[in-house]
C-alpha positions as CSV (number, residue, x, y, z in Angstrom):
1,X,88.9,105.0,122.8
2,X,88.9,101.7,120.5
3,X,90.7,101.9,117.1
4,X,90.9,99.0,114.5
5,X,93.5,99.5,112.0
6,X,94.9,97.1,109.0
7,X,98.7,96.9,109.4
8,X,101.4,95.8,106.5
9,X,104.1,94.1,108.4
10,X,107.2,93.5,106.7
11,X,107.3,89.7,107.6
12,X,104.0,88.7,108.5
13,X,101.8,90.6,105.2
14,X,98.8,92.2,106.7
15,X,98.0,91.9,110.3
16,X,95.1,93.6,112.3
17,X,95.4,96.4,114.6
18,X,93.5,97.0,117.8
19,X,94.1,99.7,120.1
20,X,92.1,100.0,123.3
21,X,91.9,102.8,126.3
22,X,90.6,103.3,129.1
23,X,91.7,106.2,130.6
24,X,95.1,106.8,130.7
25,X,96.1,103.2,129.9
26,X,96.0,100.7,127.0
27,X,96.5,97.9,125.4
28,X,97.8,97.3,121.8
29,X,96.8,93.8,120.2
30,X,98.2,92.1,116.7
31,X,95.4,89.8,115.2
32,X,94.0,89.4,118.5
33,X,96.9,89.0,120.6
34,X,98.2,91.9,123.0
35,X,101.3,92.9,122.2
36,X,102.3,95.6,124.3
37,X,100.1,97.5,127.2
38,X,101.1,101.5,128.5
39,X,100.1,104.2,129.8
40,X,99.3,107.8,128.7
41,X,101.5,110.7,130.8
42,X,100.6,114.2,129.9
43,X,103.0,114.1,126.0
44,X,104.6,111.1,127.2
45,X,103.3,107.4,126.0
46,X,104.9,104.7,128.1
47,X,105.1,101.7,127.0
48,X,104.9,98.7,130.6
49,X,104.9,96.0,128.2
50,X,106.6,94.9,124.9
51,X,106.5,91.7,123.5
52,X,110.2,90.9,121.2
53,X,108.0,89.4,118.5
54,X,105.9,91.9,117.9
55,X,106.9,93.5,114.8
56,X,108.2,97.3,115.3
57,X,105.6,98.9,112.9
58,X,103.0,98.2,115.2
59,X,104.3,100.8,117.6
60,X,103.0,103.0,114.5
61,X,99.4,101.9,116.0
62,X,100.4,103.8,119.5
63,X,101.0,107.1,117.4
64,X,97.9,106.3,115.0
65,X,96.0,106.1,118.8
66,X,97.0,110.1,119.1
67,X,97.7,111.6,115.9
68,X,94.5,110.3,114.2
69,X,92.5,111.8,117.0
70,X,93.8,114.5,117.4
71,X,94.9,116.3,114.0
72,X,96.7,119.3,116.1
73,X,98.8,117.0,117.6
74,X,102.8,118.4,116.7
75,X,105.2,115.5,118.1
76,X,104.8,112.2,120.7
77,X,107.4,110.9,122.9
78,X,107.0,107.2,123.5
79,X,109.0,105.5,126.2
80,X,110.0,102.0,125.3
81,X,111.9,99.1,127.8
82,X,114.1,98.1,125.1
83,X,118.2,99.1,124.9
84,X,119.7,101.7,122.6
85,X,120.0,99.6,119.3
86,X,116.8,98.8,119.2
87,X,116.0,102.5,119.2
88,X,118.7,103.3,116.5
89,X,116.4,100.8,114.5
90,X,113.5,102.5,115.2
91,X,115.0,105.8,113.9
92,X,116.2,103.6,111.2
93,X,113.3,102.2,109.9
94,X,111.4,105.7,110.1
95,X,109.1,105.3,112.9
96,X,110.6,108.1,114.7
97,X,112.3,111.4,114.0
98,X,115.3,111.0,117.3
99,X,116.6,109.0,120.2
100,X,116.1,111.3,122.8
101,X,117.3,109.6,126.2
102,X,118.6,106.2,126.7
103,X,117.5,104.9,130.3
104,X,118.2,102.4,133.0
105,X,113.9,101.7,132.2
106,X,113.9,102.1,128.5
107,X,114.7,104.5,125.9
108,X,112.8,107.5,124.9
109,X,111.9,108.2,121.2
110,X,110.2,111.1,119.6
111,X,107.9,111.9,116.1
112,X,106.2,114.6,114.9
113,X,102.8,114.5,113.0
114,X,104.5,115.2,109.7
115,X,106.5,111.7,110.0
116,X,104.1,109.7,111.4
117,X,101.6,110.9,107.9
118,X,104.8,109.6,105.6
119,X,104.9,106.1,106.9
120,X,103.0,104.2,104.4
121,X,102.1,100.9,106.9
122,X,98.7,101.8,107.9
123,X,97.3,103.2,104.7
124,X,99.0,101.3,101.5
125,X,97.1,98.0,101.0
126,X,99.8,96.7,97.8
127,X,103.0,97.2,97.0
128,X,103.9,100.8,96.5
129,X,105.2,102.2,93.4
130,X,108.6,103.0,95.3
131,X,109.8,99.9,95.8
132,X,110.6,99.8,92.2
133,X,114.3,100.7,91.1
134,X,115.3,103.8,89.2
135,X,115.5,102.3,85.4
136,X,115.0,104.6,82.4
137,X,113.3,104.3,79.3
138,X,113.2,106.5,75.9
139,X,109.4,106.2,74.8
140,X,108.5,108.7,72.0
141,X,111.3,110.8,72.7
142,X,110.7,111.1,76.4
143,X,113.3,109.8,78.8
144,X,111.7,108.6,81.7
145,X,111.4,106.4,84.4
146,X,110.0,102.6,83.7
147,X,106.8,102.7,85.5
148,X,105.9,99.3,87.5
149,X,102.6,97.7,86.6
150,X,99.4,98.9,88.4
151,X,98.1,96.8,91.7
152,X,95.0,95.1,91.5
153,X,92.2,95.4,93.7
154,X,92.2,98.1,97.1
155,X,95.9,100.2,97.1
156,X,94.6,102.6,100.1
157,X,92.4,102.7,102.8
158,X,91.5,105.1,106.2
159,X,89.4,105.9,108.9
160,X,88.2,109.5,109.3
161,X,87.2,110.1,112.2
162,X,85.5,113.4,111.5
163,X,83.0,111.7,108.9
164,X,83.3,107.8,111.0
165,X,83.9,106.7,107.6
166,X,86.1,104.8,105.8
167,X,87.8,105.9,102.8
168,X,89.6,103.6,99.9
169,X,91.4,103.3,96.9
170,X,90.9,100.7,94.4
171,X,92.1,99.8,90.9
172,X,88.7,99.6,88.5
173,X,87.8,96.6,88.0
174,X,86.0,96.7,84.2
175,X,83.1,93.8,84.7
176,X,82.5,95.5,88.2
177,X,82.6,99.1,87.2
178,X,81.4,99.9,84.0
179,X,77.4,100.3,84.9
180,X,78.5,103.0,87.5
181,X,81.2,104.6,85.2
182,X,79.0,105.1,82.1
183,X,76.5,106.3,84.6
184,X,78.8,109.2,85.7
185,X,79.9,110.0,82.7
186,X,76.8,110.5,81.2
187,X,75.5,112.7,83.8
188,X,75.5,116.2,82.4
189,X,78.0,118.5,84.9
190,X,80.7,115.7,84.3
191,X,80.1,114.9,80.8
192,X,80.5,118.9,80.1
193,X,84.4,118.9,81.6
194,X,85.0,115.4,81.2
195,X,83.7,115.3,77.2
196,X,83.5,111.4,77.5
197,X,79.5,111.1,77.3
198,X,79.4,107.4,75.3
199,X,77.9,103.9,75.8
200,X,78.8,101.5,77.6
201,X,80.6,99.6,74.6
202,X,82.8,103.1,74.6
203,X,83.4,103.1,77.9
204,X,84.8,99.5,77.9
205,X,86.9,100.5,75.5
206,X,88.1,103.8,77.5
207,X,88.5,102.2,80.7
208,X,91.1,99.4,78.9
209,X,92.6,101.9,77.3
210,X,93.5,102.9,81.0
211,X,94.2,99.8,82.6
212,X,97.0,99.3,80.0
213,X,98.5,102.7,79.9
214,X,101.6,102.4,82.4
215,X,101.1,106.0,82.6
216,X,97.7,105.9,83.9
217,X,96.4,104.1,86.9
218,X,92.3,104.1,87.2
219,X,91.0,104.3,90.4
220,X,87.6,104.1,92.2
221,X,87.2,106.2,95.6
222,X,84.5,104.7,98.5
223,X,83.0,105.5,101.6
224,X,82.5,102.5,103.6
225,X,83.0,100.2,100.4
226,X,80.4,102.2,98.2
227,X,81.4,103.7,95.3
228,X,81.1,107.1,94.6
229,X,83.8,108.8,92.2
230,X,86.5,107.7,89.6
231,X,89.6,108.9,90.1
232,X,92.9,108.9,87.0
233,X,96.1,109.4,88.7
234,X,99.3,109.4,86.1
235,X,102.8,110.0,85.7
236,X,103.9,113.9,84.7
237,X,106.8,113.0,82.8
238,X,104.9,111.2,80.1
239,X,102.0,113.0,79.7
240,X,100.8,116.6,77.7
241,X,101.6,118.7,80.1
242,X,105.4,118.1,80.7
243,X,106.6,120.4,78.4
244,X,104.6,123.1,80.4
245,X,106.7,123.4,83.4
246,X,109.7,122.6,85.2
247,X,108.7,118.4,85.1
248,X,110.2,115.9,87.9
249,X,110.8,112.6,87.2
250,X,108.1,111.5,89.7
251,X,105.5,114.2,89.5
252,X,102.0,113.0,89.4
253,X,99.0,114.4,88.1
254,X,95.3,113.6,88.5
255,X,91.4,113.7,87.3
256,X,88.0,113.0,89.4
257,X,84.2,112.2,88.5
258,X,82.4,112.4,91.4
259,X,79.2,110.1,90.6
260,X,77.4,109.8,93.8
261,X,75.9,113.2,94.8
262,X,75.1,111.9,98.2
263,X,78.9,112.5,98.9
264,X,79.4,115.6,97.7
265,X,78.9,117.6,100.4
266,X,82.8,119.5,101.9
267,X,82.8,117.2,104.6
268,X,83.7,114.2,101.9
269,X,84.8,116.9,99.7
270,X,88.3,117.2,102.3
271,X,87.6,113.5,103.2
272,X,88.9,112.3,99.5
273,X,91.0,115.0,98.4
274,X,93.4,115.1,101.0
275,X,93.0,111.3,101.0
276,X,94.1,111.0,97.3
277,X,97.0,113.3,98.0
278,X,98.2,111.2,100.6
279,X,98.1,107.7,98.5
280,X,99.9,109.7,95.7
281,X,102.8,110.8,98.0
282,X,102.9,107.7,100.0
283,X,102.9,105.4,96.9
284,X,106.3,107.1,95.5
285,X,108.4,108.8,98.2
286,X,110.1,110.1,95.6
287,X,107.0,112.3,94.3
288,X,107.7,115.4,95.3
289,X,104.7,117.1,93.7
290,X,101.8,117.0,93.0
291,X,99.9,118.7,89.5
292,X,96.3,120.1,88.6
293,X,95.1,121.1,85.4
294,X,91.2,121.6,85.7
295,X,89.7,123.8,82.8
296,X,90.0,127.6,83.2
297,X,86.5,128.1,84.0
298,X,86.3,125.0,86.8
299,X,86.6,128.1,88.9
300,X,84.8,125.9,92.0
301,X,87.7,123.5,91.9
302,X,90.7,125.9,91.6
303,X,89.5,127.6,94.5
304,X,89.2,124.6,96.5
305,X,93.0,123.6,95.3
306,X,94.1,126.7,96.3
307,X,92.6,126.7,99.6
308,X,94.4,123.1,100.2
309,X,98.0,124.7,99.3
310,X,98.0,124.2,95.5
311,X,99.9,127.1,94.1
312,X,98.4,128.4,90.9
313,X,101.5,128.3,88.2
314,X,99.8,129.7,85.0
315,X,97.4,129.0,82.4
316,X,98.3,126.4,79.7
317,X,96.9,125.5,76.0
318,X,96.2,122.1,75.6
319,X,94.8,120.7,72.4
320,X,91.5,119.9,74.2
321,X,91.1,122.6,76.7
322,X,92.5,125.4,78.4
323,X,93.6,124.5,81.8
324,X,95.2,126.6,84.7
325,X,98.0,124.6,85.9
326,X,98.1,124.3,89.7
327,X,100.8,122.3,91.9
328,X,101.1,121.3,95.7
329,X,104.6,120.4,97.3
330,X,105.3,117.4,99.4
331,X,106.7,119.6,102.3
332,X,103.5,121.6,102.2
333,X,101.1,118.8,102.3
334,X,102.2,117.2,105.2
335,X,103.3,120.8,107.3
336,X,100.2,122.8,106.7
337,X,97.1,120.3,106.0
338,X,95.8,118.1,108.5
339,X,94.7,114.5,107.3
């Protein structure tokens, strides 16, 4: 097995992540330097060697080694030679669920799947939405959180292994994406749900619009750096359908165009959807949910939702459609569905 992987380090920014096995050892490097080697023991990863300056988040790359391989992996033990506080700050800084064992040889930690999916190192690419404080604002007679300003350029990105592709996030970028944007809206499945069929003079204006909503953030999804859909993801608590339901403070909501047909087959259907999920709960650990309103008669995509643990809530009038209003929970995201 060899794995590549991008790695946000606290001190160092982003560093690159090589994992390689032979059998049942390995070798974990950090921008080409090896960092720590061990050894594979039936559920227990042991680690021989750990350098002190490698930073700890790269031990995320021993569990990205089994838990992106193998998505009905539960839990991994790792084995560590370093003393008790050090594994105390490990638990700390959420790379692990316990401390089980503190040994003469090292200490032994544990994490399980669901854990190792919340730790936003290997996927975020900017600054998460998180990091900003809890400040309130009263904006057309909604209380709600300030919103930080959108990244620009990539936010996400991951390997599938199932499709040996590479998926990412990226803000739209208005001189780049406009040809391909007007493209998809003009098509005719999209432009009948999406009712944004326009030049491209319109959709320069649209896409603006966007970018300076604080509500909104405009995304384009791609395989392997190719553009293929247009994604909106936006904040609950400002938008038409809060006074519809029960709204969190952090609830987001989203739309997709998917442009390319090439990638629309279920394969990259799961690929991007449970993709996008993840950015959205990673960006905000406070999001706890996650909302849907496709048009009542998308009936295609409100099965899909449903089949990837969106619970159907009711049917809601808004002014331009009626919608079925759909929601998926944090804690049901990252129990039941594997990424």
């Amino acid at each position: 097995m060899d794995i590549t992987l991008s790695l946000h380090c606290t001190v160092s920014g982003r560093s690159s992540l090589r994992i390689e096995e032979t059998g049942a050892h390995g070798r974990l490097s950090v921008d080409g330097v090896t960092g720590l080697q061990y050894c594979v023991k039936d559920d227990l990863i042991e680690v021989i060697e750990f350098s002190p300056a490698l930073p700890s988040t790269a031990l995320l790359g021993l569990l990205a080694g089994q838990f992106c391989q193998n998505s009905q992996t539960q839990s991994i033990q790792v084995k560590v030679p370093c003393d008790e506080q050090a594994g105390i700050q490990f638990v700390r800084e959420g790379l692990f669920d316990d401390l089980l064992a503190v040994t003469p040889s090292g200490i032994i930690l544990s994490c399980a799947r669901q854990t190792f999916w919340q730790h936003s190192a290997l996927w975020l690419t900017a600054p998460a939405s998180g990091n900003r404080a809890i400040r309130y604002r009263l904006q057309d007679g909604k209380r709600h959180p300030i919103r930080p300003p959108i990244a620009q350029g990539e936010v996400y990105r991951r390997f599938i292994p199932a499709l040996q592709s590479t998926f990412s996030l990226r803000t739209v970028d208005i001189s780049r994406d406009l040809e391909a944007f007007n493209r998809w809206m003009n098509l005719e499945n999209v432009a009948y749900f999406w009712e944004q069929a326009g030049t491209a003079q319109e959709h320069t204006l649209y896409l603006q619009q966007m970018l300076d909503d604080p509500r909104v953030h405009p995304l384009i999804g791609c395989y392997d750096d190719e553009p293929f859909a247009y994604f909106e993801v936006y904040w609950c608590k400002e938008d038409r359908i809060a006074p519809f339901y029960d709204v969190q403070d952090y609830d987001r909501g989203w739309h997709v165009v998917i442009g390319e047909s090439k990638h629309q087959g279920l394969g990259k259907l799961r690929g991007w959807f449970r993709s996008l999920m993840h950015y959205m709960f990673l960006d905000d650990p406070r999001t706890q949910r996650i909302l849907g309103e496709p048009r009542i008669d998308h009936t295609r995509q409100i099965d899909f939702l449903k089949s990837q643990g969106y619970g159907h809530l009711k049917n809601i009038q808004l002014a331009h459609k009626e919608a079925a209003l759909l929601r998926l929970e944090r804690e049901s995201f990252f129990d039941e569905h594997r990424l």
